[in-house]
C-alpha positions in Angstrom: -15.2 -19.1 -19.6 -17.7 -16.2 -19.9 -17.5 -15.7 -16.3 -14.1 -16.0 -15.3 -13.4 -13.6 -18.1 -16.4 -11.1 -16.7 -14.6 -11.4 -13.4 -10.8 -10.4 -14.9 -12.7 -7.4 -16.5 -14.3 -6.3 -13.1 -11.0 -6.6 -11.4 -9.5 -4.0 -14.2 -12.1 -1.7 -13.5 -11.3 -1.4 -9.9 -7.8 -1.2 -10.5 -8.3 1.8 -13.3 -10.5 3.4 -10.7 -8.0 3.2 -8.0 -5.4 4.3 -9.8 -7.9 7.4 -11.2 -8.1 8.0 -7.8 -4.4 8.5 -6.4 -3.9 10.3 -9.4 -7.0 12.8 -8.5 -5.7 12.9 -5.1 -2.3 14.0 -5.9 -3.3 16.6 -7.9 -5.9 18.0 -5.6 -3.0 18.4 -2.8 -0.8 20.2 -5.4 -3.3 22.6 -5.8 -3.8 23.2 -2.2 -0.1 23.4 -1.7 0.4 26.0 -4.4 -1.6 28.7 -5.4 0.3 29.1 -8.8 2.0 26.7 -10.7 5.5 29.2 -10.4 6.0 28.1 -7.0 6.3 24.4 -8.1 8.7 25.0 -10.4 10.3 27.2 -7.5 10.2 24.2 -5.2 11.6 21.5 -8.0 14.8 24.3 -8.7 15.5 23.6 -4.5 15.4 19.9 -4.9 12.2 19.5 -3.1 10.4 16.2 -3.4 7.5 16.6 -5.1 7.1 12.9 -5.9 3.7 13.0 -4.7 2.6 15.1 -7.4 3.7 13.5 -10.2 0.4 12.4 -11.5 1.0 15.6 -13.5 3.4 14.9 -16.0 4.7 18.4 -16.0 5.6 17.9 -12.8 7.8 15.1 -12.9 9.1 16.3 -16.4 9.9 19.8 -14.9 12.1 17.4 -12.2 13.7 15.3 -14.4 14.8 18.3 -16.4 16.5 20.3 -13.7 18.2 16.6 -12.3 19.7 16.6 -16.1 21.8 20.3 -14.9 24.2 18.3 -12.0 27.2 19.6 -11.6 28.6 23.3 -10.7 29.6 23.9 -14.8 25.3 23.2 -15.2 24.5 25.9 -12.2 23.9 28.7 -14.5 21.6 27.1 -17.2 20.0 25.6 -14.4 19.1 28.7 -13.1 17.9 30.2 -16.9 15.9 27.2 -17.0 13.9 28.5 -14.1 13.4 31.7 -14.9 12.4 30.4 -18.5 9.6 28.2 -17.3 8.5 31.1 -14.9 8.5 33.1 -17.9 7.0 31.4 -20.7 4.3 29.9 -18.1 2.9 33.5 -18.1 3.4 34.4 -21.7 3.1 31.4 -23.6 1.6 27.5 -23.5 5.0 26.4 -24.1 4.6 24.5 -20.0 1.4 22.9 -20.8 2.9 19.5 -22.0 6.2 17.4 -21.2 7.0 17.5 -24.4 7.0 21.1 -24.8 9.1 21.3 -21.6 11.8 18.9 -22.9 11.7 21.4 -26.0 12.6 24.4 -23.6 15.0 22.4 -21.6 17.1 21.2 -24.6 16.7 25.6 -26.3 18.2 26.2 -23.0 21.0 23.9 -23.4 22.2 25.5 -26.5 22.0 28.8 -24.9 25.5 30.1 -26.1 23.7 30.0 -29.8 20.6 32.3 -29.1 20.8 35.4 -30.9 18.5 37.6 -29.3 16.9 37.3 -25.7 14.8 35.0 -25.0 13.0 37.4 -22.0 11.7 39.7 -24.5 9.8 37.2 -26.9 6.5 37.4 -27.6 4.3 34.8 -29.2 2.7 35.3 -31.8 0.8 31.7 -32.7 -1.8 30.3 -30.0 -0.8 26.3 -30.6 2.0 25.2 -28.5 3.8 23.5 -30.9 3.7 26.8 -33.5 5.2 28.7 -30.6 8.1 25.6 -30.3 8.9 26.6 -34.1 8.8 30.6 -33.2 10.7 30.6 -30.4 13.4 28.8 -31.9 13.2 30.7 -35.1 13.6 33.6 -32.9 16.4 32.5 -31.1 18.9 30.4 -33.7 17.7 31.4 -37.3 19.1 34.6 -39.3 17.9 32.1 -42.5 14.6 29.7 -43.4 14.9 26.0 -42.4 13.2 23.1 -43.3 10.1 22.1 -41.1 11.0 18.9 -40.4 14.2 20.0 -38.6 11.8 21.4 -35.5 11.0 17.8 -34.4 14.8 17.7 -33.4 13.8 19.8 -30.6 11.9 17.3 -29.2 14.8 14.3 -28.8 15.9 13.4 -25.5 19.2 11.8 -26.8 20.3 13.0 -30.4 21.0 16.9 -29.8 22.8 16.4 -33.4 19.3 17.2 -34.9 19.5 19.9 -33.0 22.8 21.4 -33.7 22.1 20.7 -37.7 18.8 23.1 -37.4 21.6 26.0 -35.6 24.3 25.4 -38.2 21.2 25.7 -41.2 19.6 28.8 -39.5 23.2 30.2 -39.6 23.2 29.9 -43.2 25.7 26.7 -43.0 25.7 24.4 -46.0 23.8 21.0 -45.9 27.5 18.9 -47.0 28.7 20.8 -43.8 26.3 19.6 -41.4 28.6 17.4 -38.8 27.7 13.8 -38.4 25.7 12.7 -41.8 25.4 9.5 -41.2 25.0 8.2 -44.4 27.4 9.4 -47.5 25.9 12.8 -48.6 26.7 14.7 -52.1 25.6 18.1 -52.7 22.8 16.9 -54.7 21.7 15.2 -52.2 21.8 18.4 -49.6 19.5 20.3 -52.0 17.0 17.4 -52.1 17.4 17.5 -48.0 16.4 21.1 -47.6 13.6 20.8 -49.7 12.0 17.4 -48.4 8.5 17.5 -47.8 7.6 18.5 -44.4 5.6 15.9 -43.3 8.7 13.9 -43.0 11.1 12.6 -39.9 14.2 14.1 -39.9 15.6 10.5 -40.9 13.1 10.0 -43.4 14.8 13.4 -44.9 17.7 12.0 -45.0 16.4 8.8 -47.3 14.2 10.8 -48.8 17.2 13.2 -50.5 19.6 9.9 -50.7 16.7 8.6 -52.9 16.6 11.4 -54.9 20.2 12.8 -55.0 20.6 9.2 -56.5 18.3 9.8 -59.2 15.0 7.6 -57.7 11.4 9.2 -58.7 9.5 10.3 -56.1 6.9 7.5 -55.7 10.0 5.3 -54.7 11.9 8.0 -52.5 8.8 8.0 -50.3 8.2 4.1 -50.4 12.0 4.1 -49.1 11.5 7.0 -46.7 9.0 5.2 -45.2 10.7 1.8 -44.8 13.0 -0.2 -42.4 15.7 1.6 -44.4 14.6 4.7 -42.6 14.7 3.6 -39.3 17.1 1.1 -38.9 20.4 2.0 -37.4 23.4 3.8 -38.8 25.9 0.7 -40.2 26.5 -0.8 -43.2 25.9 2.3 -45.2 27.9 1.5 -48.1 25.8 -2.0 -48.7 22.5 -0.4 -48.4 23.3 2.7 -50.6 24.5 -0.4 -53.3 20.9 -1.4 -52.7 19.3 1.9 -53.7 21.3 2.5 -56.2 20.0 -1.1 -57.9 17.0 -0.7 -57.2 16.5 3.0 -58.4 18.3 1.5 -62.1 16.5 -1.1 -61.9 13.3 -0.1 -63.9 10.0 -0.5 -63.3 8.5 -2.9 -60.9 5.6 -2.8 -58.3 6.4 -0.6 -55.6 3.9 -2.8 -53.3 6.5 -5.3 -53.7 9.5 -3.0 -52.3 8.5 -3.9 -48.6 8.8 -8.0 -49.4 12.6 -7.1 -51.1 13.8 -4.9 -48.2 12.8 -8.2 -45.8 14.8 -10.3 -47.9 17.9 -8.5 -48.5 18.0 -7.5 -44.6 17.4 -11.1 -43.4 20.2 -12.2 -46.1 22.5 -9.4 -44.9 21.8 -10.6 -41.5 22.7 -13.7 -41.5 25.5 -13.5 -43.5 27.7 -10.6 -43.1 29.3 -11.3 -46.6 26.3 -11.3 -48.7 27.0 -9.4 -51.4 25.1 -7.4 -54.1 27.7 -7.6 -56.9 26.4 -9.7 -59.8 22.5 -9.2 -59.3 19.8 -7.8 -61.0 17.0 -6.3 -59.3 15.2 -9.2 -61.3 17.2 -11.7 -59.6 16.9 -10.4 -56.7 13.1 -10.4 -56.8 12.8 -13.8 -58.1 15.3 -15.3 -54.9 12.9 -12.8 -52.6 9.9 -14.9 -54.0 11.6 -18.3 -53.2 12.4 -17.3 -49.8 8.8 -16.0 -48.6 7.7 -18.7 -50.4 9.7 -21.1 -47.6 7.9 -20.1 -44.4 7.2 -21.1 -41.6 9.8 -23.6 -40.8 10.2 -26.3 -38.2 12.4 -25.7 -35.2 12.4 -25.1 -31.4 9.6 -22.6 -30.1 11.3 -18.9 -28.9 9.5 -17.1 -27.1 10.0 -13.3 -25.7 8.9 -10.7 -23.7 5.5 -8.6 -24.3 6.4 -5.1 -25.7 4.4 -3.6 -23.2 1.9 -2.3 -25.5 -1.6 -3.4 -24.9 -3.8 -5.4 -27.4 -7.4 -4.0 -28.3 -11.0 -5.8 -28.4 -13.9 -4.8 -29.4 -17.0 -7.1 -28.4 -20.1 -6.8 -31.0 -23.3 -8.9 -31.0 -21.7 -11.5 -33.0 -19.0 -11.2 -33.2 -15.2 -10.1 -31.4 -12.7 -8.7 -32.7 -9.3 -9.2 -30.7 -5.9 -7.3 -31.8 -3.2 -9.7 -29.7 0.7 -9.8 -29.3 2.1 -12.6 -30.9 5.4 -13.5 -28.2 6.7 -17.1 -29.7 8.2 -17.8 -32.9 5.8 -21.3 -33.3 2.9 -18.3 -33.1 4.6 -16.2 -35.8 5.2 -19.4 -38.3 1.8 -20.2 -37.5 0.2 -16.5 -38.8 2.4 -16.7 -41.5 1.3 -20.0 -42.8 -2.7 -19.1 -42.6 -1.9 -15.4 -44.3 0.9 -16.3 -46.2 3.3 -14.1 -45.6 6.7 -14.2 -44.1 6.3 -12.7 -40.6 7.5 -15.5 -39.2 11.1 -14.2 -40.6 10.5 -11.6 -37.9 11.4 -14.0 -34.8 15.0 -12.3 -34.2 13.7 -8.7 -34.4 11.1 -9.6 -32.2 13.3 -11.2 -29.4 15.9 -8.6 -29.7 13.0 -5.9 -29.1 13.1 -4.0 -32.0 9.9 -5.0 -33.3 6.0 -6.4 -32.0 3.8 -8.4 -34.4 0.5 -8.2 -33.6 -2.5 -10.3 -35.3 -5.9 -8.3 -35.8 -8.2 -11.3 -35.7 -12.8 -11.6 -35.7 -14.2 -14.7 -33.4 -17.9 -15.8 -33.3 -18.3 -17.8 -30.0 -15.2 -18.8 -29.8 -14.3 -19.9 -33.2 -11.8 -17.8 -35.3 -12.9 -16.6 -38.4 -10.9 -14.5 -39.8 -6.9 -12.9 -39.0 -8.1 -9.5 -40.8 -4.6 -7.8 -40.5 -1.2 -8.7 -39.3 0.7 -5.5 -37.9 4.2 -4.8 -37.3 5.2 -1.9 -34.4 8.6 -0.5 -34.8 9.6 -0.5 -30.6 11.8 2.2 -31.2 10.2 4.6 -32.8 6.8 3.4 -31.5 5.5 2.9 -35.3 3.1 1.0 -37.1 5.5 0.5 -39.9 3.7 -2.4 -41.7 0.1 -4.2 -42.1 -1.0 -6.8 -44.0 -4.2 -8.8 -45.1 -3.7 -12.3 -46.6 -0.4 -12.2 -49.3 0.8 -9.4 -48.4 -2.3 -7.7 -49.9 -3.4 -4.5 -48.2 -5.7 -4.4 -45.3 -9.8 -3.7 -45.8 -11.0 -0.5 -44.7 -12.9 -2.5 -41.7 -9.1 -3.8 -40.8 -7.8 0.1 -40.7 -10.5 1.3 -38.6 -9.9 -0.9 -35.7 -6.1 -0.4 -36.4 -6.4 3.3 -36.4 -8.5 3.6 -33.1 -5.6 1.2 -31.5 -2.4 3.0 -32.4 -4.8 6.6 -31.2 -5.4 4.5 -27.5 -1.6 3.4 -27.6 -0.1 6.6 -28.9 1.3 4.7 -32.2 2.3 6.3 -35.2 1.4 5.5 -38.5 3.5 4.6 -41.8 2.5 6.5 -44.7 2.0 3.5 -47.1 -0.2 0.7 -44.6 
């Protein structure tokens, strides 16, 4: 075993150093090609293929950006594009990164909305993503906006973000934002401008739904951070019933929101009529009790497809420790029965791709001793959203290190409340 598994490691190390190498290549024969970085972006703007050099993600963002102005109504802006990146390459580090590229490409988009030229900006700030905020300031705001609303510059599908940080900077009023897609009052639109910024913009939007409904603060962030947050954009109406219960509902332990939310949504899912009328939030936590309290169950073994994000292991003198994807529903029953908990209510979200379980787990020669953590990975958003130790208790600090240093190597963010 020892050797077959020395072998497979070998094997990846070749591989990673072949692949280093192609990338290194590449990049050497860009820079021999051009002497400054203005004449790739000159080449991409002709439609050259430059495939070769997309080891640099600059490169191939810089092309995917000017394939997104087809058409003869997109000429112009693809033209101002150009001269943008030429520009700000010089002046600013707003071309060092692919995301701060897609931040330019979608300013340029709304171009019929900047107030002032763009050619004559100066930065002021030194960080790249400081000079996102200032440029933008610059070009759409007469009036102060909240932080958060900065990150919409960033989407590559919802420009609505977007278009609610122009209508703000305008001086527009929050209830006349186009496209709230949850019901909004004008409580609600105060609580929205003032969210903290550390938030997602659809955190914000919980977070003053919370609030504009009279919930505490302690719970508006418990919710903001939650599959509430990030789920889509139906059944409004049933889950604003559900704040509103649980916000009159008195106090309870907040730990035990996460458990309640699983409940209710598996409920909602599998009936469509479920209803809240008639319940307490005592009831409801009692029937939320009973039902973790039933898993796993029996049944045929599903099984789906890898989420693509790698596992992590760490190999000490003793001891390994092994984060792994857990891909079958007989896998999830089974981590839920030794950490009892429910994850192995997660099965549909799992197969439908929305979410990755993954089980932290320490062997000694072999031999299991211990599942330290189990961890769920939002797909979409690419967020750890929950971790637990045994009964849904929080994870050690020896659990959160190893979790931490994974979602850093994968690029995962992190929920808040873990």
């Amino acid at each position: 075993m020892a050797k077959k598994h020395k072998t497979e490691r070998e094997k990846q190390l070749l591989q990673t150093a072949a692949q280093e190498a192609v990338i290194a290549q590449a990049l050497q024969f860009s820079r021999k090609r051009f002497k400054k970085f203005e004449e790739i972006i000159e080449q991409l703007y002709q439609g050259k293929d430059l495939s070769f050099s997309f080891a640099d993600r600059r490169i191939w963002k810089i092309n995917e950006c000017f394939s997104g102005f087809a058409g003869k109504t997109k000429t112009a802006d693809k033209k101002v594009f150009k001269e943008v990146l030429i520009q700000l390459d010089a002046k600013s580090e707003l071309v060092s990164d692919e995301s701060f590229i897609q931040a330019l490409y979608n300013i340029v988009q709304f171009r019929a909305y900047w107030k002032k030229d763009l050619f004559k900006w100066k930065p002021e700030a030194k960080q790249p993503a400081a000079q996102v905020k200032e440029l933008a300031t610059y070009l759409f705001c007469k009036y102060k906006i909240p932080g958060f609303l900065y990150q919409g510059l960033y989407e590559t599908k919802n420009m609505q973000y977007i278009q609610w940080l122009i209508h703000l900077g305008e001086g527009g009023k929050v209830k006349e934002m186009k496209n709230i897609p949850i019901p909004f009052t004008q409580k609600m639109g105060h609580y929205f401008i003032n969210a903290p910024t550390k938030f997602s913009i659809a955190e914000s939007l919980r977070w003053a739904q919370v609030k504009g409904l009279g919930g505490e603060d302690r719970l508006a962030e418990r919710i903001a951070y939650s599959w509430i947050a990030i789920k889509p954009y139906s059944d409004e109406v049933f889950w604003e019933g559900f704040i509103l219960l649980v916000v009159n509902g008195g106090m309870f332990d907040l730990n035990k929101l996460t458990e309640l939310i699983d409940y209710v949504r598996e409920e909602r899912r599998i009936n469509t009529g479920y209803s809240l009328k008639g319940r307490t939030l005592s009831s409801l936590f009692r029937q939320s009790d009973v039902w973790h309290s039933r898993f796993p169950k029996s049944g045929s073994n599903q099984v789906w497809r890898p989420s693509g994000i790698q596992g992590y292991r760490v190999e000490k003198r003793t001891e390994v420790i092994v984060l792994e994807e857990l891909t079958e529903s007989r896998k999830l029953s089974e981590e839920g029965k030794a950490m009892k908990h429910c994850v192995g209510s997660y099965t549909f979200y799992c197969a439908k791709g929305r979410s990755a379980i993954f089980s932290l787990r320490k062997y000694s020669g072999g031999v299991l001793l211990d599942i330290m953590a189990t961890i769920e990975v939002n797909l979409q958003l690419q967020k750890i959203v929950q971790a637990k130790a045994k009964m849904n208790r929080p994870i050690s600090d020896e659990a959160k290190k190893y979790m931490d240093l994974w979602a850093m190597n994968e690029g995962l963010s992190l929920n808040a409340y873990l």
